[in-house]
C-alpha positions as a printed Julia matrix, in Angstrom:
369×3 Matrix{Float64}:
  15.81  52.42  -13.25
  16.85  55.86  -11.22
  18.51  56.83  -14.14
  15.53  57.17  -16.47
  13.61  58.44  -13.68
  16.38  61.0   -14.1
  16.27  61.76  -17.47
  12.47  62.64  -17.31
  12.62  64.79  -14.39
  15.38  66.37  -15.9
  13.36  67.65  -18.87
  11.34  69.39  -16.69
  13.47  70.48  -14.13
  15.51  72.32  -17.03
  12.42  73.82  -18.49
  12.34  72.01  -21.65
   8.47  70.45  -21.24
   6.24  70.97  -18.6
   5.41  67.75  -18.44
   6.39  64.23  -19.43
   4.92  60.26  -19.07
   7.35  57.37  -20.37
   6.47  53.67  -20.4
   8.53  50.78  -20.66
   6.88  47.09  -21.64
   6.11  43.76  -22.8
   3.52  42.42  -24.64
   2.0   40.98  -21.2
   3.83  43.88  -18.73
   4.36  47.64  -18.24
   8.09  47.25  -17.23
   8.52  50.81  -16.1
   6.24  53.94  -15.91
   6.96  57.26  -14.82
   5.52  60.69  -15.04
   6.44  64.13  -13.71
   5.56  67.87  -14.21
   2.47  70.0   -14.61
  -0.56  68.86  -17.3
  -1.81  72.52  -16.48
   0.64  75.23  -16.03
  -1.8   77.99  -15.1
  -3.41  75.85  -12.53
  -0.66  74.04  -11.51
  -2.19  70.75  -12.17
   0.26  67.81  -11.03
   0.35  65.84  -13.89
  -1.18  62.19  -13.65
  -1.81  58.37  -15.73
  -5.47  59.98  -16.34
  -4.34  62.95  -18.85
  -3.87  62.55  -22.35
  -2.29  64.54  -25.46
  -2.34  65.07  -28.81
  -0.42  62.1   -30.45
  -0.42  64.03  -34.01
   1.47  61.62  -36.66
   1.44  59.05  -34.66
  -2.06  58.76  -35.85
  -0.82  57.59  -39.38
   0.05  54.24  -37.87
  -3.72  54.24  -37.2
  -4.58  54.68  -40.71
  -2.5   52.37  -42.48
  -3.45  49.84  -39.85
  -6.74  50.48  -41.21
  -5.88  50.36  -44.68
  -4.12  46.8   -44.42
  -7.17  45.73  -42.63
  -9.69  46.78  -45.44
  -6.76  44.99  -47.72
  -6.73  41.37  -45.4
 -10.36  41.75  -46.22
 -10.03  42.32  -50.05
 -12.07  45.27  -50.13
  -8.58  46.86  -51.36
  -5.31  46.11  -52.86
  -2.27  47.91  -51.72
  -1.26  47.6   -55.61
  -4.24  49.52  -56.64
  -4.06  52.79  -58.11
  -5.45  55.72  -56.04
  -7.64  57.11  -59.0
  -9.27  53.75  -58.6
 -10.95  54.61  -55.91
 -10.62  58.05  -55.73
 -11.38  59.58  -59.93
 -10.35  63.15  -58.8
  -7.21  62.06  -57.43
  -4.51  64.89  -59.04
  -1.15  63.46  -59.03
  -1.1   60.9   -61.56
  -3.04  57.63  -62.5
  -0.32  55.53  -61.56
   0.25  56.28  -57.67
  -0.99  53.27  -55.58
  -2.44  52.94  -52.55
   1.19  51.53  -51.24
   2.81  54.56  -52.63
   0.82  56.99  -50.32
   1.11  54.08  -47.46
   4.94  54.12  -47.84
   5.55  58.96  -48.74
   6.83  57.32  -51.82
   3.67  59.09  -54.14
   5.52  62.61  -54.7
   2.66  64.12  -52.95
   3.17  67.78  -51.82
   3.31  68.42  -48.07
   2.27  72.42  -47.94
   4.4   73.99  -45.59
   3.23  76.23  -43.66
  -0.53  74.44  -43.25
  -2.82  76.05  -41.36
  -3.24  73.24  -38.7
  -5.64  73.62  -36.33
  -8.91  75.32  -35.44
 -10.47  75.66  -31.84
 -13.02  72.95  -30.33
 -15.47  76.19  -30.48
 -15.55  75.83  -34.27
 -14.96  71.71  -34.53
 -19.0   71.29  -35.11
 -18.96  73.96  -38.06
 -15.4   72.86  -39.52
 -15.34  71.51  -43.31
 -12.71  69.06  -43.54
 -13.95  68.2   -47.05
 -13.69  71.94  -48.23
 -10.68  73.02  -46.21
  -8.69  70.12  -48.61
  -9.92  70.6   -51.35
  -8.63  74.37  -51.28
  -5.43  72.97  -50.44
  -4.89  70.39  -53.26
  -6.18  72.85  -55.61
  -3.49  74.98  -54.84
  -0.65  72.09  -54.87
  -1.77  70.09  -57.74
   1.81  69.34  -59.18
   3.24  66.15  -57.79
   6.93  66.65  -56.45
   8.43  63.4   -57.95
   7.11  59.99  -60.16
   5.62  57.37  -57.7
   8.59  55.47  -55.61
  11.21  57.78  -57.23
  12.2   59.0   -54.03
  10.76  59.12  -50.07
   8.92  62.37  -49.22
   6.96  62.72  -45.97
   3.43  64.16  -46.61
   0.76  64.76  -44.59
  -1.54  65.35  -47.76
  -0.98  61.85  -48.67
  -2.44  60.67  -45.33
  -5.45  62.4   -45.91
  -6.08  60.82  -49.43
  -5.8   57.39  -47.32
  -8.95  58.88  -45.22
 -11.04  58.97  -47.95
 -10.31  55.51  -49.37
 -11.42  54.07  -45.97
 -14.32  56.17  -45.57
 -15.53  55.8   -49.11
 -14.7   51.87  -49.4
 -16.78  51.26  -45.71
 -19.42  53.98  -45.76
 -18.4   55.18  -42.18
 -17.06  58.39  -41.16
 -13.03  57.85  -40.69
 -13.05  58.32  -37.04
 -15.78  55.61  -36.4
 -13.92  53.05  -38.63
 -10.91  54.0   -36.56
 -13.16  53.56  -33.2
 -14.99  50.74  -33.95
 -12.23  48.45  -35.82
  -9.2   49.69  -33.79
  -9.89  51.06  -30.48
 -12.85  48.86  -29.74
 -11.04  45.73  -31.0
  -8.22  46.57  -27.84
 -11.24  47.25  -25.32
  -9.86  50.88  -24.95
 -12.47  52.99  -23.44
 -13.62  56.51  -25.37
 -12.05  58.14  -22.19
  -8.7   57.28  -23.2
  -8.4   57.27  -27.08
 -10.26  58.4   -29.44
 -10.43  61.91  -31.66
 -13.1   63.95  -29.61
 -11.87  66.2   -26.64
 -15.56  66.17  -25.1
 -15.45  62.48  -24.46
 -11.92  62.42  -23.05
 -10.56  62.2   -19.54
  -8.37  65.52  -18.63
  -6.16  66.46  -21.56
  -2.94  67.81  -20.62
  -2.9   71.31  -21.61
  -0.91  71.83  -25.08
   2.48  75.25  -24.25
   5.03  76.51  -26.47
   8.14  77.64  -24.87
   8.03  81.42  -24.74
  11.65  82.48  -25.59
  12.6   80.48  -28.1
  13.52  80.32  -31.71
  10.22  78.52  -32.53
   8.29  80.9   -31.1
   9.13  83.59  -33.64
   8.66  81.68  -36.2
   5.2   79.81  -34.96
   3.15  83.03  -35.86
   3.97  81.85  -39.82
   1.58  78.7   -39.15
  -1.23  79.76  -36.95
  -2.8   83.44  -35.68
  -1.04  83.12  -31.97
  -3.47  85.38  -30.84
  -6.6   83.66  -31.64
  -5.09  80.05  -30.62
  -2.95  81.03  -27.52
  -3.11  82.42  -24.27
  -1.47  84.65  -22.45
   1.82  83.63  -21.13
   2.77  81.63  -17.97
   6.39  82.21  -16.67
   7.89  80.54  -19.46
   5.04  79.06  -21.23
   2.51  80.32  -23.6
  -0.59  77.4   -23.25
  -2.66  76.57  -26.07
  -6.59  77.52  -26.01
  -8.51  73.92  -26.87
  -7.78  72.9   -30.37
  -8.27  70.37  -32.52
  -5.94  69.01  -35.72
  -7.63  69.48  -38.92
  -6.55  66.53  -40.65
  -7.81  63.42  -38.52
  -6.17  60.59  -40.81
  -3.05  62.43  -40.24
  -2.83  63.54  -36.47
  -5.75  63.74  -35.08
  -5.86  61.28  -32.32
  -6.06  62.54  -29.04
  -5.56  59.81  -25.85
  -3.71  58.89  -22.97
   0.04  57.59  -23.06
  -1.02  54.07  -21.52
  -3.92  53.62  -24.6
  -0.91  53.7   -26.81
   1.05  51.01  -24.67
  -2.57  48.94  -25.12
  -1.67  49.34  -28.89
   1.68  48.99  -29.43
   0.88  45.9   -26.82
  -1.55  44.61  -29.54
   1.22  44.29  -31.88
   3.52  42.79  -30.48
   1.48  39.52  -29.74
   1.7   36.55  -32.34
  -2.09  36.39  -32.29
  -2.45  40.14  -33.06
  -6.64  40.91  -32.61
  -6.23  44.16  -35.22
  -4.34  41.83  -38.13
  -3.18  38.42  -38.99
   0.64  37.79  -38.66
   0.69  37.69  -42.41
  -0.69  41.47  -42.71
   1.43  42.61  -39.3
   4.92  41.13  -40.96
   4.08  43.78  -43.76
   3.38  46.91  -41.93
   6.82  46.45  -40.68
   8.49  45.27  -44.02
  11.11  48.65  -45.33
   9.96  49.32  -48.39
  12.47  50.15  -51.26
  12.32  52.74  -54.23
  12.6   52.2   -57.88
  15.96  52.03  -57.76
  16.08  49.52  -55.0
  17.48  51.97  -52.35
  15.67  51.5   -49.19
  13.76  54.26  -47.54
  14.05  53.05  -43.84
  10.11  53.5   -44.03
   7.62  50.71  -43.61
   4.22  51.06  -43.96
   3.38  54.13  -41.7
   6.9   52.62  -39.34
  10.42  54.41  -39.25
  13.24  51.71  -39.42
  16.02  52.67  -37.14
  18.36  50.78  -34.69
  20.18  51.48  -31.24
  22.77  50.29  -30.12
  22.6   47.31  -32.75
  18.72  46.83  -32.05
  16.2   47.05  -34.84
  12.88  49.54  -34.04
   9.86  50.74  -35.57
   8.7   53.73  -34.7
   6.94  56.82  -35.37
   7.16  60.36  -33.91
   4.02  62.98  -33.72
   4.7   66.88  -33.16
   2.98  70.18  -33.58
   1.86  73.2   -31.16
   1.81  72.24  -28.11
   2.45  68.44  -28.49
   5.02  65.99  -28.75
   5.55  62.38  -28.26
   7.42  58.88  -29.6
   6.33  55.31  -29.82
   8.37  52.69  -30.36
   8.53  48.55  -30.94
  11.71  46.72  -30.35
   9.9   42.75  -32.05
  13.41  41.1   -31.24
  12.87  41.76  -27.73
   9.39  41.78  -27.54
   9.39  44.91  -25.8
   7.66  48.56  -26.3
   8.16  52.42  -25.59
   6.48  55.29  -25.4
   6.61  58.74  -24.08
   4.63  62.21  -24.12
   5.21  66.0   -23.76
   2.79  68.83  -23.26
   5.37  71.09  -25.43
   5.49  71.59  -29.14
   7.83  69.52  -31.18
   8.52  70.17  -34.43
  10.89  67.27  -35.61
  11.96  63.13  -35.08
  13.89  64.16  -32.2
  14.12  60.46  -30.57
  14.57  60.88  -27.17
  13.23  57.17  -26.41
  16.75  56.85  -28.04
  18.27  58.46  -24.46
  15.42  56.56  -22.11
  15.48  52.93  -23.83
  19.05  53.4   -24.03
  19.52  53.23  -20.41
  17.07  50.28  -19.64
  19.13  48.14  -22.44
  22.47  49.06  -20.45
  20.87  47.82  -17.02
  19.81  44.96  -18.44
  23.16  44.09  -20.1
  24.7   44.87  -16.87
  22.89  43.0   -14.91
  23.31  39.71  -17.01
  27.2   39.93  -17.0
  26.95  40.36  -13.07
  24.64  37.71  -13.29
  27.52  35.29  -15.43
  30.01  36.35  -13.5
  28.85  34.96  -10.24
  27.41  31.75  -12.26
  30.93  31.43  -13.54
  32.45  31.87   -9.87
């Protein structure tokens, strides 16, 4: 496996990240883990398995989780309309629950969205009344329900208020209580609130970049930034306005513990009914698919089928990953912003694939000799 170990180092060695943790595993096994870099470029902090980062979207796969489990429990049906449950709903009566699940709705995605706000304001922050300004302002739905796939972080939030409306509980306690407690993950390494974390690796945009002139457009860079280090402009504490969307916070081995979850037949979070359709592509109107499940990207390497999903924003970035043919699972995290699916578990999983297949034909060769 030197040449993943490689490829990581090399991120950092070329400046791209200060840090970065990949995994490699099985449903029973971490295969591979390595780390390397600074979780703290000011203090030079040596990065470590105890630090965790903002996982952004990859929260969604939290929330539909969450939905299909309210919907295995028929307090839901993923064929209900949204208005349904929710009467002020603005973007027509007949968008489903499935439709939001699947960024088939038309549901705007405001860009640029203010984002963030610092841990120093968390306790007075509105989440309620910061959205509701927002879908005031983009009432008009962007296409009919399953006309066409458009990613939307609005939608996600919609999908917050179902579950906290349909349980009574506060969205980040169903998520604790029927998702992170359910995998025996401590509040240490998962969960939404920074106080109750172990060290969080400290969120930098790259200072001389492209991204960095434009980053002032979604966020006041002097209230939410520091001052620069060498290359690297660090984030002050933060946290993601939109929980059901991004707002998971945890370390890169929780998220093995999860993806773990899934993979087994006797899944604890869903029945194998329920898990076969969070990874089943869904289709529009017209019967083109969308290479979207529910919450899951559909893609393939090298002639293997994946799920995945991708989370990015300031100061964050990070992939996760299930290959079910092989039973195995990826994941990897950056302390630099990413802004787009860039799939480098693509380049990492890539090489573990072409070891394996390497070794096996050495291995028939000599069988055969």
């Amino acid at each position: 496996m030197q040449e993943i170990q490689q490829l990581i180092e090399r991120e950092v060695k070329a400046g791209k990240t200060p840090s970065v943790q990949y995994y490699l595993f099985t449903k029973d096994e971490i295969l591979e883990e390595f780390r390397y870099g600074l979780a703290d470029v000011e203090k030079k902090t040596t990065v470590t398995a105890d630090h965790s980062y903002n996982a952004y979207s990859v929260t969604k796969t939290f929330t539909a989780l969450a939905i299909l489990q309210l919907a295995e429990r028929k307090i839901l049906n993923l064929c209900d309309c949204v208005v349904d449950h929710l009467p002020n709903f603005p973007y027509g009566h007949t968008v489903t629950i499935r439709h939001l699940l699947n960024h088939t709705a038309g549901v705007p995605n405001p860009i640029p969205l203010s984002w963030i706000h610092l841990s120093n304001e968390h306790c007075s922050f509105n989440a309620a009344a910061f959205f509701k300004t927002i879908i005031d302002k983009y009432k008009k739905p962007k296409a009919k329900p399953g006309e066409r796939f458009a990613y939307s972080n609005l939608g996600y939030i919609f999908l917050g208020q179902i579950i906290e409306k349909l349980t009574g509980k506060r969205y980040e306690d169903y998520i604790n209580e029927f998702i992170i407690d359910k995998l025996s993950i401590d509040s240490s390494e998962l969960g939404f609130e920074t106080t109750v974390l172990s060290r969080q690796a400290r969120g930098c945009h790259k200072r001389f970049s492209f991204t960095n002139l434009i980053l002032g457009l979604f966020i006041d860079k002097r209230k939410y930034m520091d001052k620069a280090v060498g290359n690297w402009k660090p984030f002050k504490p933060f946290y993601v306005n939109g929980a059901p969307y991004g707002g998971l916070i945890g370390k890169p081995s929780a998220f093995v513990k999860y993806i773990q979850a899934l993979l087994k037949s006797n899944c604890q979070l869903l029945s194998s009914q329920y898990t076969k359709l969070l990874f089943q592509e869904y289709k529009l109107n017209n019967g083109k698919k969308t290479g979207m499940c529910i919450s899951w990207f559909k893609g393939e390497l090298n002639g293997r089928t994946y799920f995945a999903h991708a989370g990015g924003g300031g100061g964050y970035y990070c992939e996760i990953r299930i290959y079910p043919e092989h039973n195995i699972g990826s994941v990897v995290f950056f302390n630099r912003t990413g802004m787009t699916d860039e799939r480098f578990l693509d380049k990492v999983d890539a090489s573990y694939f072409a070891e394996i297949e390497s070794s096996t034909r050495a291995d028939n060769l000599v069988y055969s000799l």
